[in-house]
N, C-alpha and C positions, 0 to 999 in steps of 0.2 A: 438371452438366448432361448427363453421359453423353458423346456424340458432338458432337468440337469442329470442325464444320464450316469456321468460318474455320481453324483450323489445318492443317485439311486443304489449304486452298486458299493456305496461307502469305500471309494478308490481315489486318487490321485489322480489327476491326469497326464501324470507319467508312467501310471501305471502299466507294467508288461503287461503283457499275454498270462502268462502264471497267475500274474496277481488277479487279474479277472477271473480266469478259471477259478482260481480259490476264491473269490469273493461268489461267483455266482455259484457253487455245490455249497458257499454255507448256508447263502439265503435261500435259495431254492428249498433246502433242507426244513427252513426255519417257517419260508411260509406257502409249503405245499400247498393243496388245499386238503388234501385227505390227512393233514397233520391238524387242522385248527377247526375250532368250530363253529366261527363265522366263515364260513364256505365263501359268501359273495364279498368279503375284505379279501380273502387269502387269494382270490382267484383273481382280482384286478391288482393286486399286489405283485401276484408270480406274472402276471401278463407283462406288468413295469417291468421287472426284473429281467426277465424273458428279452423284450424288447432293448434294453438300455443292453446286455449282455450280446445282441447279435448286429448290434450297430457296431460297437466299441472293440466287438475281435475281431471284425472287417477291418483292414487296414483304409482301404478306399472308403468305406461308410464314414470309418473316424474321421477319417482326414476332412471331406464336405462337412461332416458335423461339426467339427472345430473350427472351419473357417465359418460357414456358415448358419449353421443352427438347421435343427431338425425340420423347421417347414420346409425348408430349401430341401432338405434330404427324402421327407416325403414325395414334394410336388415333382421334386424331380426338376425346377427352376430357381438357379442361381446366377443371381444380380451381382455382377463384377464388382467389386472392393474399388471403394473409390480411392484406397492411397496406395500409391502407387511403388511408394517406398515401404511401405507394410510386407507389398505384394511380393515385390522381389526378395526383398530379408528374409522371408520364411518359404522361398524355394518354391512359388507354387505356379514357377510359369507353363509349362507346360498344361495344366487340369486350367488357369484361365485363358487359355487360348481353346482349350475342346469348346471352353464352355460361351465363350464370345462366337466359336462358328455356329454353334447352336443356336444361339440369339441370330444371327445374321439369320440361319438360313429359315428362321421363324418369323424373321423381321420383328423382333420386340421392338417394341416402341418405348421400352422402359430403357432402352441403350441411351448414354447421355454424353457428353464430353469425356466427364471424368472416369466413366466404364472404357472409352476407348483408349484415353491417356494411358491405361491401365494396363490394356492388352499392348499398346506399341511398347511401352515399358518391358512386358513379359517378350517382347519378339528381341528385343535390344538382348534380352539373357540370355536367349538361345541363336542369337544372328539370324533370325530369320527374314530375308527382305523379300520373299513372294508374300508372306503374311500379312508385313507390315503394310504391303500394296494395297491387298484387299482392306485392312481397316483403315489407311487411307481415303478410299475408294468410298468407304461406309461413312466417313466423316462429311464427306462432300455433299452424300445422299442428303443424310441429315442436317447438311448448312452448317459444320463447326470446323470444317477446315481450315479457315482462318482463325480460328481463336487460339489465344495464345496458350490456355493448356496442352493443346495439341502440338501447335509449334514447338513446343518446349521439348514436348515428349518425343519428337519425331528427331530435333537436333540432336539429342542423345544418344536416340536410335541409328543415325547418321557415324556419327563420333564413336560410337561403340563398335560399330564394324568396322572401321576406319574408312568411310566414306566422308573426309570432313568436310570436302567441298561442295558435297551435297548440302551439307549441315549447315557450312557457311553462305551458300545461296539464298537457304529458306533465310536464316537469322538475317540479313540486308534486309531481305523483303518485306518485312515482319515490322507491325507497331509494340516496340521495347516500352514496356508500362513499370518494371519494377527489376530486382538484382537477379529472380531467378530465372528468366531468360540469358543475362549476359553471364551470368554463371555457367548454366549449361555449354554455353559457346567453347567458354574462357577451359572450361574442365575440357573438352574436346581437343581442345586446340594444344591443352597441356600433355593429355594422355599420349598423346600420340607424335609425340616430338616436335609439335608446330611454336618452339621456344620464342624467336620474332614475333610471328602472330599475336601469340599470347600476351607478351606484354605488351605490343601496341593498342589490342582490344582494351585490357586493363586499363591506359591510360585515356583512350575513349570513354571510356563506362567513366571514370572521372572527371571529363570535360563536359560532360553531358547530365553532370550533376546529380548519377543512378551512386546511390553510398554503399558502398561493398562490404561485406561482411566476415565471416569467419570463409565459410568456404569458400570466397572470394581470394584472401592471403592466402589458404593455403594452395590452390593452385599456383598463385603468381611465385611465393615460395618453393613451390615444386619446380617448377619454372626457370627458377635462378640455378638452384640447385645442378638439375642438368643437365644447365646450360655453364655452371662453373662460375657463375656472375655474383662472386662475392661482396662486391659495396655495394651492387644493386638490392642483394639481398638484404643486407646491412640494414640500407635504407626504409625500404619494404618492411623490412619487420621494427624498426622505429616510429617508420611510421602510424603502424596499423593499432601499435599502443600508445603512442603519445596523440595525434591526430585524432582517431577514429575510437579511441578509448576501448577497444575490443583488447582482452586478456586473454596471450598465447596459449592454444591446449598442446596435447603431447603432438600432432600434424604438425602445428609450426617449428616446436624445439624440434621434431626430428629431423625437418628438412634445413635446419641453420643449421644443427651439428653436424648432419652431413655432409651441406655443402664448407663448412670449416674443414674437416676433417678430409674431404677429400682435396681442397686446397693446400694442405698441410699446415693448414692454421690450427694445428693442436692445441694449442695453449687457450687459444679462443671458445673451442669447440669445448676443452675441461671447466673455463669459466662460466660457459652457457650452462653445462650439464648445472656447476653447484648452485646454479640460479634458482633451476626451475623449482616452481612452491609446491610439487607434488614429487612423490617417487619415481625416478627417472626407470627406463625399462631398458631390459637386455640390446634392441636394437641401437640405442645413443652410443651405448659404450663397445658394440663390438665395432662400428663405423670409426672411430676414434682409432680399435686395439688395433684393428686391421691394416689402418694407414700407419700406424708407427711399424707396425711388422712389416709393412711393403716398403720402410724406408731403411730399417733397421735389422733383416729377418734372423739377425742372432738376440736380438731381445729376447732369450727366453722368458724376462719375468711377464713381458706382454703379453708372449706364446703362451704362459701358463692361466696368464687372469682372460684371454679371449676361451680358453677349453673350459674353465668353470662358466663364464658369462652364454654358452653355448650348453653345458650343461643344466644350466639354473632353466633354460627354457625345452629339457629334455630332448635338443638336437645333439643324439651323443655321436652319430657318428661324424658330424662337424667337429664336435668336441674331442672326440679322438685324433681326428686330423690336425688339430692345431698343435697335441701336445708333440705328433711324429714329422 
């Protein structure tokens, strides 16, 4: 990152507002220059101090400073985060879309695939499809409209606004090189209730010999789930550990025990739960309490263990509702 501003300021970078303040009145204190008597140490010393203290109580300075690093925060140019899954996790779409119109309307030439992937990713978080047009538009300029990072990011983009048939025109058109393209589809086609779809794509991406992965079951699992298709699920999730040697995370046991559980295969859905090799979480078991209560609703010992199972994750006032 070049210049480590909180270190300057011997802070955290969780550090409030306070803690800055009091970090910067101690140092300040410590190396005025009319306090020390190397004058030209103390005076490039309090200028660090000075400077790392009026980045870092800026809310907007910190923010480009931590994505970026302080050349970007000088020059005033910042070059789009090439992952795109970074980009979204840490909420920053709105500041890389200013900063991608900025590029456009400068024409950088440092703009590349995965800067734009970047920005349609960030348009997907906000639904924006006039935005998403224009860096379409800028893809084309630059000859990457066809490549498949951008395909990928655009199906998403499609899928996340619920435009799937958009999504599902480009992905026909498109040369399928690898699982995260059919992924993206297959996620699209899940989210948004396209359950047929879904698992016909899935058994596509199998005949065509692309080997599915983790978030490949867990859509197809989502999939069954929604759609109620418990031996399909069954299946599905046999197969994806016995065949494909891939080992269920907490996605897949939650979407078996829900689809058991809303089956009313409870007995099934209790011997899932004592399977799993890690600590099961509040959602398996309230999916479970809540179909015995929808069959049973004078079960109070279920009524009492779903108000702690809601409690344990601090939703009290679900947790109050279950015990009235």
């Amino acid at each position: 990152m070049g210049i480590d501003y909180y270190n300057i300021l011997k802070v955290n970078r969780n550090a409030s507002d306070e803690d800055l303040k009091k970090a910067y009145r101690r140092l300040a204190m410590i190396w005025h220059p009319d306090k020390n008597t190397n004058k030209q140490e103390a005076e490039a010393k309090f200028r660090q101090i000075s400077e790392a203290y009026d980045v870092l109580i800026d809310l907007q300075k910190r923010q480009i400073y931590d994505f970026y690093g302080e050349e970007s925060l000088k020059s005033g140019r910042f070059p789009l985060p090439r992952s795109s899954h970074h980009l979204s996790q840490n909420g920053y779409a709105v500041e890389v879309l200013e900063l991608f119109c900025t590029m456009n309307n400068d024409n950088d030439l440092s703009m590349d695939r995965y800067s734009l992937a970047s920005a349609i990713t960030a348009c997907a978080e906000i639904a924006s499809l006039e935005l998403d047009e224009q860096i379409f538009a800028r893809a084309t300029v630059i000859g990457v409209d066809s490549d498949q990072v951008i395909a990928t990011s655009l199906i998403d983009f499609y899928c996340k606004c619920g435009l799937v048939r958009n999504g599902q025109k480009l992905f026909d058109q498109m040369t399928k090189f690898d699982e995260v393209v059919w992924n993206s589809m297959l996620v699209g086609y899940t989210t948004n209730g396209f359950g047929v779809e879904a698992l016909a794509l899935f058994q596509e991406m199998r005949g065509v010999n692309v080997t599915p992965n983790e978030v490949t079951f867990t859509a197809v699992l989502s999939t069954c789930d929604h759609c109620g298709l418990v031996e399909e699920g069954k299946k599905w999730f046999y197969i994806m550990k016995n065949e494909y040697c891939i080992n269920p995370g907490i996605e897949h046991y939650s979407c078996m025990i829900d689809l058991f559980a809303r089956a009313g295969c409870l007995k099934e859905a209790i011997d899932l739960i004592d399977e799993i090799p890690f600590q099961s979480d509040a959602t398996m078991w309230s999916a479970v309490l809540e179909r015995i209560i929808e069959l049973d609703p004078r079960n109070f010992g279920a009524l009492v263990q779903l108000s702690g199972v809601m409690a344990s994750t601090g939703d009290w006032k679900e947790s109050a509702l279950a015990r009235h």
